[in-house]
N, C-alpha and C positions, 0 to 999 in steps of 0.2 A: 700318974703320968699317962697311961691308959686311956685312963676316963676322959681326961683332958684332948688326949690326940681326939677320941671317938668324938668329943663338944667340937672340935673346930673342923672334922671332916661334915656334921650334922650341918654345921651353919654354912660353910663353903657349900653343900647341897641344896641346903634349904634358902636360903637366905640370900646368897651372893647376888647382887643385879647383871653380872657380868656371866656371860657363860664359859664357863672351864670344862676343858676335857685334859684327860691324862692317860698317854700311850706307854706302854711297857718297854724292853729293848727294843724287842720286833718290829714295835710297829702297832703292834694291836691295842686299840681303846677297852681302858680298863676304866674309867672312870667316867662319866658325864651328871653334870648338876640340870636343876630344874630349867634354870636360864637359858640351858642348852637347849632344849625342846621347846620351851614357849618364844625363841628366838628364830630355830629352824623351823620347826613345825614339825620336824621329826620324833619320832617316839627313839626312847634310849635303844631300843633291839634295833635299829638301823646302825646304828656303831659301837656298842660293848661286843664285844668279841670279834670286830671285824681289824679287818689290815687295813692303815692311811692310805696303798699305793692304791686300794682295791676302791673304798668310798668316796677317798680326797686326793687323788693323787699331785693335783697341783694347788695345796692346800699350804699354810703357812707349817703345819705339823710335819708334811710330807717335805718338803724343803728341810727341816733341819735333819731328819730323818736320813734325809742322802747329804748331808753335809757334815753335820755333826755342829751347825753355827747357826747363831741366832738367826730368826727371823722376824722381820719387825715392818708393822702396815702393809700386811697382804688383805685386798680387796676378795669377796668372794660372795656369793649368791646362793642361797640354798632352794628358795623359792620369788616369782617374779614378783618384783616390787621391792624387794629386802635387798639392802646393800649390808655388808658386815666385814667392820676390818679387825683383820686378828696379828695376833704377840706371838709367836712361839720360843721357846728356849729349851736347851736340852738340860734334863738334869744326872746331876753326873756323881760319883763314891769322891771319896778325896782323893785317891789315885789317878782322879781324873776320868773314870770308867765310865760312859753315859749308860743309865740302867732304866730310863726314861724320858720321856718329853710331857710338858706343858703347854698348851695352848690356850689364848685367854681371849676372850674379842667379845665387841661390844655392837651394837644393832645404830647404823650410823645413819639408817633413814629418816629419822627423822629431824637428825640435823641438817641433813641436806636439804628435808623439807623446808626447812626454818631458813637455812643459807638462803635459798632460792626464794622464799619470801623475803628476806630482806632485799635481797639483789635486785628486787621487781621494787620495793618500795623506796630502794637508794634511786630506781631508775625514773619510778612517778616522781620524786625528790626531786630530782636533778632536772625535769619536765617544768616541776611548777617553777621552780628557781629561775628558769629560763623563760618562762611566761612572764613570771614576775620582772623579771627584769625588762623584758618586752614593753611592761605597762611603765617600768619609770626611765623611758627611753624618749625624747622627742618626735612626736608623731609629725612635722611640720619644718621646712626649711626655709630658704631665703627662694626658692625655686616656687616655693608655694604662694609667696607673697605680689599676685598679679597686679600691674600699673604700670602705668607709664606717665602719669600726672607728678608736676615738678617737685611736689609738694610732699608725694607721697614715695617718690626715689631718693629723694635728700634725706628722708623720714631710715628707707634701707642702708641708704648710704653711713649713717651715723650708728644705726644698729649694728654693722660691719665692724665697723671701728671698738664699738662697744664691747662687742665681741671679744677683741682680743684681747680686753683688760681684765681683771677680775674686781671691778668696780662694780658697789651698786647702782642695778638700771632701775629708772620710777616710768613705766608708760603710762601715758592721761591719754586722755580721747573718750569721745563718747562709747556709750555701748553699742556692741556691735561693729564695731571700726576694724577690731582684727587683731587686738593688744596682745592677747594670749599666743596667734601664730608667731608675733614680735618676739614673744618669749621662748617658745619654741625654739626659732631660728637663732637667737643669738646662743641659745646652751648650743644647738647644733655644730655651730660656726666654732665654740673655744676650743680651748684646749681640757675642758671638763668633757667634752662629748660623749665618752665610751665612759664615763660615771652617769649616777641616776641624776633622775631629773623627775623632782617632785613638785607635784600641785597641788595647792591647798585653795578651796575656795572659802575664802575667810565667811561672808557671812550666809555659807548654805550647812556648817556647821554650829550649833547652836552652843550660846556663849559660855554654857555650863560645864559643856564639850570640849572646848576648843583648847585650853590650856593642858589639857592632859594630851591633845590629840598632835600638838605640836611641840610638846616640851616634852613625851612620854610622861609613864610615873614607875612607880616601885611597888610591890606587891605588898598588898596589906596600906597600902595610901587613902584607900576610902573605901567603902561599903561596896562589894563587887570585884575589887582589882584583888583576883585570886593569885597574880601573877604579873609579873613586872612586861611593861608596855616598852618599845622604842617607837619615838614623837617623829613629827616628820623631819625635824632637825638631824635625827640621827640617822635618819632612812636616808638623808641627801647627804650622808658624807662625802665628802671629797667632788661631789658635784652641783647643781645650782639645787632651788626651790623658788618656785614661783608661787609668790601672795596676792592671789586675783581677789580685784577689789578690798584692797588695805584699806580704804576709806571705811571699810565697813567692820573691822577691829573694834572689840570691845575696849572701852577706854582705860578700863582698870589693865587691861593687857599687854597694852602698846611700852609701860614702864618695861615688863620682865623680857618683852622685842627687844627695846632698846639695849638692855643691858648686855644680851644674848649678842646683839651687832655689836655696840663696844668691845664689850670683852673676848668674842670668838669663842663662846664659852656655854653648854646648854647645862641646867640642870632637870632633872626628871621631880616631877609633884611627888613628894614624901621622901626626898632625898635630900641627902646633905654637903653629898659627893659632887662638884662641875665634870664636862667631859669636853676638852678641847673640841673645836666643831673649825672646819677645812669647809665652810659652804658660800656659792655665791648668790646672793639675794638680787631678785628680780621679783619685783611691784609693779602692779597694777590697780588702774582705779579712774572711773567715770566722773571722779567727785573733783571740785574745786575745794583743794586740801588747804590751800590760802583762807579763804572763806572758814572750813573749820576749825583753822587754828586760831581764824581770830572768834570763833563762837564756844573757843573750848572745846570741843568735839577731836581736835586731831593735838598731840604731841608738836612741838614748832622741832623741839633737838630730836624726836624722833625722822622725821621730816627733815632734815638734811642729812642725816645717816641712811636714808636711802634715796634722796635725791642730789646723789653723786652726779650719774648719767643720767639727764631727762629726755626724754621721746615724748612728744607728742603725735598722737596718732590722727592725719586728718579725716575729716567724718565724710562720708561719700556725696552729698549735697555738694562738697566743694572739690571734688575730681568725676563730675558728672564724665568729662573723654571715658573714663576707665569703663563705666556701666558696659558696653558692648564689650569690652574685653572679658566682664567677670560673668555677662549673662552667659558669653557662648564656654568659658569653663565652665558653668554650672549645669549648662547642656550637655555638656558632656560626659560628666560627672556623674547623672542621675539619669543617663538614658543608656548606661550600660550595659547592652544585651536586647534593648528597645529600638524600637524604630524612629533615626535621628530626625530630627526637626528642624527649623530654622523661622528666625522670630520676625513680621513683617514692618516695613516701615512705620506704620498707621502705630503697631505696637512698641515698635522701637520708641516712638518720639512720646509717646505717653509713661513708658519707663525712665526714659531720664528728665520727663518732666513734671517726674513725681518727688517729694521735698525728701522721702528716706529718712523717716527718723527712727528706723533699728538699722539704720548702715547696711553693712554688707550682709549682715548675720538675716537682715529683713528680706534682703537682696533674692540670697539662696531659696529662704521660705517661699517667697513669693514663686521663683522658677518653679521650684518641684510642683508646686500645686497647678502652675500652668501647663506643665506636663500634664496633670491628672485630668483637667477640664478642657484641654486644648481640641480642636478637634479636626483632623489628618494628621501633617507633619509641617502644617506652618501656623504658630502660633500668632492670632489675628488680635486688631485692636478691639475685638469686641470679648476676647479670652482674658484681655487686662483688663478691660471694663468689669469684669464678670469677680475676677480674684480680687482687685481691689477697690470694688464695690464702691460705695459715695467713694472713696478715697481718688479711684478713676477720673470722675468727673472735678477733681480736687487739682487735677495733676495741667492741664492747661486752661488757660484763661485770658480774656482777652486782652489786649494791649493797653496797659497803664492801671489794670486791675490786677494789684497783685496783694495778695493774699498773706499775712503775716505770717512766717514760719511758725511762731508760739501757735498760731492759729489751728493751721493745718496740724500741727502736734495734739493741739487738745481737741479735736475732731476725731483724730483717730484713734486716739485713747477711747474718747466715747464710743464711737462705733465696735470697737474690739469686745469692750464691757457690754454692751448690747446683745452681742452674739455670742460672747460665751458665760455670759452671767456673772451675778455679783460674789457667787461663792467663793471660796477660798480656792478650788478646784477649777473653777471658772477664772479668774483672776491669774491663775495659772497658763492656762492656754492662751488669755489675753496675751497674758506677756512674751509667749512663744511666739505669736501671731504678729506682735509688734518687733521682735526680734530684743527682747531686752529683757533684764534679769526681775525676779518676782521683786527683789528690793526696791529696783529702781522704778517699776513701775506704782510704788506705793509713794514711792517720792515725789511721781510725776502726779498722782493722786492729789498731793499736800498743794504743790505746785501750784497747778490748775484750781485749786478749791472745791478736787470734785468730791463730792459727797459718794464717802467709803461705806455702802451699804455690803453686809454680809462679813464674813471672816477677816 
């Protein structure tokens, strides 16, 4: 039994991760283990032989000491930097005679370290969550959408309406018309507002992409998915997703769309699970979806499951009044900070009597760069001659000469390809320069019959 007691005082000295000391009646430490010292930093001759009131008097030891009761999560510091909270309890004969004390405590810096890291990465946490939800929020309202052409307030007026239902909206119009702010403003306007609001551009995602990207998948679904994905389906719970450019939907896809709007129902790629989906669909698309349904190209029963609400968006050719309203927003817009300007006659009448075929979105392009080439603070008609180049001299003409829109369309295609080259890179900046998406300008490519040199 001896031997035994001497094995379990050897390991409580040796071994223990907790430091233990033990006081006699008095007061005086009689005992201290290794943990003790490589916790304090003290060597054992700073407390075997010494008195609690003397070393620790306001010590979790010294407390039962004057009490003769437990003490339990006393805080204490022996060196700066080290926090340590300790146990004490008094130990007593069965008579109940206390003939000693225990103390036991544990070195809690570096939980706090760890706490206090977490607390910092709950608070980046909590940072991103709130960014993220930033990005699936409506950047655009019905305030953003500038006019005063009949065409194009009837156009808001019905998006209002639209609004308040939880109907599929389908906007059409050309590129650049402004279809996406349409989107915007109607999730703004519901009663979905303060839920996300996702956009997927159907064809800047590539087709091999896109069903995982909007149905999610499950971990272990194909080569790569180390871990289970949520689609954009699941990312717009309870609020819309806007499908910019549907027309451009891969055809095998538009079936498991469909079924998704039917049923109100998403499944993830490699799953065999549905997940009830609470989401409102809002489509867009530049294409005459009439036309691909009778070429095969578009779903017909897709195609009236999301042309509930139709919007057509008109193209700024045919609300030329607006141009003076959108050019001085667009002045204002991009000379923030800059010295304002004002655009003259000469240039006024060569802007709206330009045919616009990137809409609005060509509108802005062109402003900023007339800022960039302008020169004082009134934008002249030789500043629009300069930005829109032949297109310029494209823009009035004389009385009973007029010039086929197709026309002037396939002019400036050409001239854009001209200046930024037939590359795929090139081809790219064209289509910023005309104000319209890299698709469609391969379409207008087909279109025109022009000969697709490069990428």
């Amino acid at each position: 039994m001896e031997k035994l007691e001497q094995l379990i005082v050897y390991a409580v000295e040796e071994f223990a991760t907790e430091g233990i000391q033990i006081l006699d009646a008095r007061g005086t430490y009689i005992f201290c283990n290794k943990a003790f010292t490589s916790m304090t930093g003290l060597p054992l001759e700073a407390r075997l032989g010494h008195n609690v009131l003397e070393v620790q008097p306001h010590g979790a030891a010294a407390k039962v000491f004057k009490s003769g009761l437990p003490a339990y999560g006393v805080v204490s510091s022996s060196r700066e930097g080290v926090v340590m909270v300790s146990n004490a309890s008094p130990i007593r004969e069965e008579n109940g005679e206390m003939i000693g004390i225990i103390t036991i405590f544990n070195d809690q810096t570096s939980y706090m370290k760890l706490a206090q890291r977490l607390k910092e990465r709950d608070t980046e946490m909590t940072q991103l969550k709130n960014k993220l939800r930033q990005l699936e929020r409506p950047s655009y309202s019905f305030q953003d959408l500038i006019g005063e052409d009949t065409r194009f307030l009837e156009c808001i007026r019905q998006a209002k309406r639209a609004a308040e239902s939880d109907a599929s909206v389908l906007l059409t119009g050309e590129s650049g018309t402004g279809k996406e702010l349409f989107a915007h403003a109607i999730h703004s306007h519901s009663l979905r507002s303060d839920k996300p609001f996702i956009r997927v551009n159907c064809p800047a995602i590539p087709s091999s992409l896109l069903e995982s990207e909007l149905f999610g998948y499950e971990k272990g679904a194909f080569t790569g998915a180390s871990r289970e994905k949520k689609g954009k389906f699941e990312l717009a719970q309870g609020g819309s997703i806007f499908l910019d450019e549907i027309g451009d939907l891969d055809f095998s896809l538009q079936a498991k769309l469909l079924r998704t709007l039917q049923e109100k129902e998403v499944e993830r790629v490699g799953s065999t699970r549905t997940m009830a989906l609470d989401v409102r669909i809002i489509a867009a698309t530049n294409q005459n979806l009439q036309e691909q349904i009778r070429m095969k190209q578009f779903r017909q029963d897709l195609y009236y499951r999301l042309n509930v609400i139709h919007l057509e968006v008109p193209p700024l050719r045919d609300r030329k009044g607006d141009i003076p309203l959108l050019l001085n927003h667009f002045l204002k817009k991009h000379t923030m900070g800059a010295v304002p300007c004002s655009i003259s006659r000469e240039a006024l009448n060569l802007l709206t009597g330009y045919n616009w075929p990137g809409n609005v979105r060509e509108l802005e392009n062109v402003t900023e760069r007339l800022l960039l080439y302008r020169e004082g603070t009134v934008v002249s008609g030789d500043d629009v001659a300069h930005v829109l180049g032949v297109r310029g001299d494209m823009a009035v003409h004389p009385a009973g000469d007029i010039v086929p829109l197709a026309k002037l369309e396939e002019q400036a295609i050409k001239q854009a390809l001209e200046r930024c080259g037939p590359s795929l890179e090139g081809k790219r900046r064209a289509a910023a320069e005309l104000g319209i998406s890299l698709s469609g300008l391969y379409k207008k490519l087909r279109q025109y019959e022009l000969r697709d040199k490069g990428n």
